[in-house]
N, CA and C of each residue as an Amber inpcrd file, in Angstrom:
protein
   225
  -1.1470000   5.4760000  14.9970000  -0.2280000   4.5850000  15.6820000
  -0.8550000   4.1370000  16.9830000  -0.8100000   2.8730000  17.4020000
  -0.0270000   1.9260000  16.5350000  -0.5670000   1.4510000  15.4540000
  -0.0760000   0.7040000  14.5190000  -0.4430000   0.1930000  13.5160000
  -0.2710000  -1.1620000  13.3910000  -0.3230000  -2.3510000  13.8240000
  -0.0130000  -3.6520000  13.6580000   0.3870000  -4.2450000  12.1180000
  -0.7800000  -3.6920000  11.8760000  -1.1370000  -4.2330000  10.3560000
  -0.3880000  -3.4620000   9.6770000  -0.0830000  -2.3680000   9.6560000
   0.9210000  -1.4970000   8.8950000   2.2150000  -1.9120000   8.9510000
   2.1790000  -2.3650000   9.9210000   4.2360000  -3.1630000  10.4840000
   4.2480000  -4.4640000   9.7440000   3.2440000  -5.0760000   9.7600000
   3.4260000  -6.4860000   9.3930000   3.4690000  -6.0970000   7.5580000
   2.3540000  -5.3910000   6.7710000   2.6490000  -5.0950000   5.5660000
   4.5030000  -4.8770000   5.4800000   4.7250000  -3.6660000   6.1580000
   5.9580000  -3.4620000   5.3750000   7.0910000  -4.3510000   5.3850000
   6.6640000  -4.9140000   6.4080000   7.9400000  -6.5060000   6.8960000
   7.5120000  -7.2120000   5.5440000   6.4280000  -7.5710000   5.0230000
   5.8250000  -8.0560000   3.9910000   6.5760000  -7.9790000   2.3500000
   6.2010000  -6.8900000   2.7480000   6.6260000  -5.8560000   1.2480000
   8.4830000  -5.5320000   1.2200000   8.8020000  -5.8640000   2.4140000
  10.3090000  -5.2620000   2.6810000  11.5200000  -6.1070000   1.4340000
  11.1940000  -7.3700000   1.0240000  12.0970000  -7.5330000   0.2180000
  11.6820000  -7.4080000  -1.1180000  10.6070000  -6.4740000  -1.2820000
  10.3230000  -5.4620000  -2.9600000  10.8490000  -4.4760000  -2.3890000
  11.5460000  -3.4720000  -2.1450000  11.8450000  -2.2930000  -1.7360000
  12.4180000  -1.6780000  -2.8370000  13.4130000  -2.6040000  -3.6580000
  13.9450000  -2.2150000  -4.5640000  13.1530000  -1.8670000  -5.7960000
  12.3020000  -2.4980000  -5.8570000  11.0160000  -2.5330000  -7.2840000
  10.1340000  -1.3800000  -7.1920000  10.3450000  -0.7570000  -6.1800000
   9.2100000   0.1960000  -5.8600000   9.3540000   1.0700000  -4.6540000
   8.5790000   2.5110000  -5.0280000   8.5610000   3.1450000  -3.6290000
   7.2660000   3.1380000  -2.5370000   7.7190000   2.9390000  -1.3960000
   6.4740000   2.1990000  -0.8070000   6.6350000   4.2070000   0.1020000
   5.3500000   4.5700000  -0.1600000   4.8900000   5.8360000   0.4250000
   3.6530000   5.7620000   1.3020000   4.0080000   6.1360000   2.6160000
   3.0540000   6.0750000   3.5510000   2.6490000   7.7930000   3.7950000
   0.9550000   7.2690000   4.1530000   0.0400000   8.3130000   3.8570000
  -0.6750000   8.3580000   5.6590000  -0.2130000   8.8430000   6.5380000
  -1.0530000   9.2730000   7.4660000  -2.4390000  10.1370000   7.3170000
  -3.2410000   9.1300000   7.6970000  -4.5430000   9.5430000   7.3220000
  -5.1400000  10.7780000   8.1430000  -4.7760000  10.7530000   9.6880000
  -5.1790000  11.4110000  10.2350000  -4.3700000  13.0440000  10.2880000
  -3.6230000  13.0270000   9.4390000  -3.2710000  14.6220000   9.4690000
  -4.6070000  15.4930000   8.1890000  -4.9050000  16.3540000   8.5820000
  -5.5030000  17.3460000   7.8980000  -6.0880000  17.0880000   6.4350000
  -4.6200000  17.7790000   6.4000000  -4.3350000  17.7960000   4.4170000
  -4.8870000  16.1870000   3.8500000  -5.0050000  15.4240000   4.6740000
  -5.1640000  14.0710000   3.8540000  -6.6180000  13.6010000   4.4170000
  -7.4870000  14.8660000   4.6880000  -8.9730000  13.9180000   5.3890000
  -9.8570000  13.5960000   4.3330000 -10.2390000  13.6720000   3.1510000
 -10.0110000  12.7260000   2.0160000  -9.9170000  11.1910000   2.2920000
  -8.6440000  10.9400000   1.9870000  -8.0910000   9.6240000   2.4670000
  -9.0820000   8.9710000   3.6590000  -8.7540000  10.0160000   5.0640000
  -9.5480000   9.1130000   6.4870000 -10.7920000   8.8190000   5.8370000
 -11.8740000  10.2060000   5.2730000 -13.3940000   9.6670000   4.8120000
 -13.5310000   8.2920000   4.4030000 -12.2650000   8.5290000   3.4110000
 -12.0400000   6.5370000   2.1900000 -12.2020000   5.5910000   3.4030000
 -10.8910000   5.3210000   4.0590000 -10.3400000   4.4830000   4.4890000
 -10.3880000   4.4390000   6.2560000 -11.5020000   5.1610000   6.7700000
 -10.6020000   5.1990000   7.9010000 -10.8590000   4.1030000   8.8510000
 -11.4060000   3.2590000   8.6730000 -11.8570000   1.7540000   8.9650000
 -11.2630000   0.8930000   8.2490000  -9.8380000   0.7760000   7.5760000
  -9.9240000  -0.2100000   6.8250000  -8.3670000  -0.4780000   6.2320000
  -7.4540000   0.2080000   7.1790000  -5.8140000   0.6020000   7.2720000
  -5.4400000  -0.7260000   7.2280000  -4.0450000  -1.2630000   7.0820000
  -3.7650000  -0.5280000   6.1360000  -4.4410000  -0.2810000   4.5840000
  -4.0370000   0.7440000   3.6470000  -5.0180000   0.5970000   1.9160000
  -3.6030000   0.3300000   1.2660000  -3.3480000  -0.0930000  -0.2310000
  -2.5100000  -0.4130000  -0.7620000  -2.8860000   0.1910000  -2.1220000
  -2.1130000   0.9090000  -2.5860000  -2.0590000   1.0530000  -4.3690000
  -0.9500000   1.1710000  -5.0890000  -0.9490000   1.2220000  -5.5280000
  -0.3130000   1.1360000  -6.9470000  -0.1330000   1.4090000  -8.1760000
   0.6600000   3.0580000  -8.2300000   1.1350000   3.6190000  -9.3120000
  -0.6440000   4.3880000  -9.3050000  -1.3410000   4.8940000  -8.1580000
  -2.4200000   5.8010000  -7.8130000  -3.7020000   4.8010000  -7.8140000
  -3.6330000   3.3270000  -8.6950000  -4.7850000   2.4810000  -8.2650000
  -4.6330000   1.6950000  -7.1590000  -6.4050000   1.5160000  -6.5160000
  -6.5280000   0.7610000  -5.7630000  -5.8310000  -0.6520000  -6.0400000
  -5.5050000  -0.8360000  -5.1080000  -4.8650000  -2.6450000  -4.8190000
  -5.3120000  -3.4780000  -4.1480000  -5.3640000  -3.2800000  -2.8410000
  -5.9460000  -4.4180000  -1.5100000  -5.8290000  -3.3220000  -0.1450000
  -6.6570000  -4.1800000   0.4740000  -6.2400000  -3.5200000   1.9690000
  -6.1350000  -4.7810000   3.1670000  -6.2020000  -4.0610000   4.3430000
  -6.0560000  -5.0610000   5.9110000  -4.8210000  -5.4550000   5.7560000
  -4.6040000  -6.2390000   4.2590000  -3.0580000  -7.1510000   4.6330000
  -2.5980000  -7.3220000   3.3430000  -1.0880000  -7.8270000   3.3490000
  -1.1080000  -7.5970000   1.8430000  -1.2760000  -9.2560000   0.9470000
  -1.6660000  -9.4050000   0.0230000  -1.8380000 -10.4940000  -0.7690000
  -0.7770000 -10.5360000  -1.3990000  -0.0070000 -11.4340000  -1.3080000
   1.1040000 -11.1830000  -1.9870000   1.4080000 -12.0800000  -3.2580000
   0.5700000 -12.5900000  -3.9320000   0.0810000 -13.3260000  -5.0210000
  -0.5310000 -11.8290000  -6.1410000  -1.3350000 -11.0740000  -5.4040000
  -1.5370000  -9.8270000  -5.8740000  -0.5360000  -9.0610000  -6.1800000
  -0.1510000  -8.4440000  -5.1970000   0.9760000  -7.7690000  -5.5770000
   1.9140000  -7.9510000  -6.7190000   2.5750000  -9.2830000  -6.0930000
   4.0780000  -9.7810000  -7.0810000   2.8510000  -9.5010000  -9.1860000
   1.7850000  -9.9650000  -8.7980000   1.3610000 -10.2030000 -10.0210000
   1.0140000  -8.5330000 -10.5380000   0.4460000  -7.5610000 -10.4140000
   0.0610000  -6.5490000 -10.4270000   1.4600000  -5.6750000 -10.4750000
   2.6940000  -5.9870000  -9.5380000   3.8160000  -5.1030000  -9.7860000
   4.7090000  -5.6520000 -11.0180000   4.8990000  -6.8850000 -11.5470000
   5.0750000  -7.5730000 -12.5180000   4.9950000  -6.7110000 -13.7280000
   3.3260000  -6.7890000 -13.9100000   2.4750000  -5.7820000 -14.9190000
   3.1150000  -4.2490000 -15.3060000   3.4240000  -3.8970000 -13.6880000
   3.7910000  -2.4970000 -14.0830000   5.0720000  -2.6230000 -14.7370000
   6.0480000  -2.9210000 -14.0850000   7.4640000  -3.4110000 -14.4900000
   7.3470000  -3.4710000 -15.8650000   6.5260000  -4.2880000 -16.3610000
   6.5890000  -4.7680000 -17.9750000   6.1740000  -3.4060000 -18.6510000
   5.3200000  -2.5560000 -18.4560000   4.6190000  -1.4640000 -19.0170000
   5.4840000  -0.4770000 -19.2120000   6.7400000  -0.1090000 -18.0090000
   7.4860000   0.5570000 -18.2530000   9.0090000   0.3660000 -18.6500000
   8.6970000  -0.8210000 -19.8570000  10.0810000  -1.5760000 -20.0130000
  10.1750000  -0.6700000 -21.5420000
């Protein structure tokens, strides 16, 4: 914190809320230094259902299309 880019994603993402659970991963605690090694230049990361997605910002042409996919898979 702060996170700019993390605020602006979820303002982003805020009217999928319902389609999905959006789980935030603090990189810098411990248990998750893993993650920092990945990412720690490159916040916010985005996935989806455990795959990579996008990062910095969200694409939201990506997303809608990629959460779509899932939606259908688990119909």
């Amino acid at each position: 914190k702060p996170c700019p880019l993390c605020d602006e994603a979820k303002e982003v993402l805020e009217p999928y809320k319902r389609r999905f659970v959006l789980q935030e991963v603090d990189i810098t605690l411990p248990e998750n230094s893993a993650w920092y090694e990945k990412y720690k230049y490159d916040i916010p990361v985005f996935h989806l259902n455990g795959k990579f997605l996008m990062k910095h910002r969200v694409d939201i042409r990506k997303f809608e299309d990629r959460l779509r996919k899932v939606e259908l898979q688990s119909d």
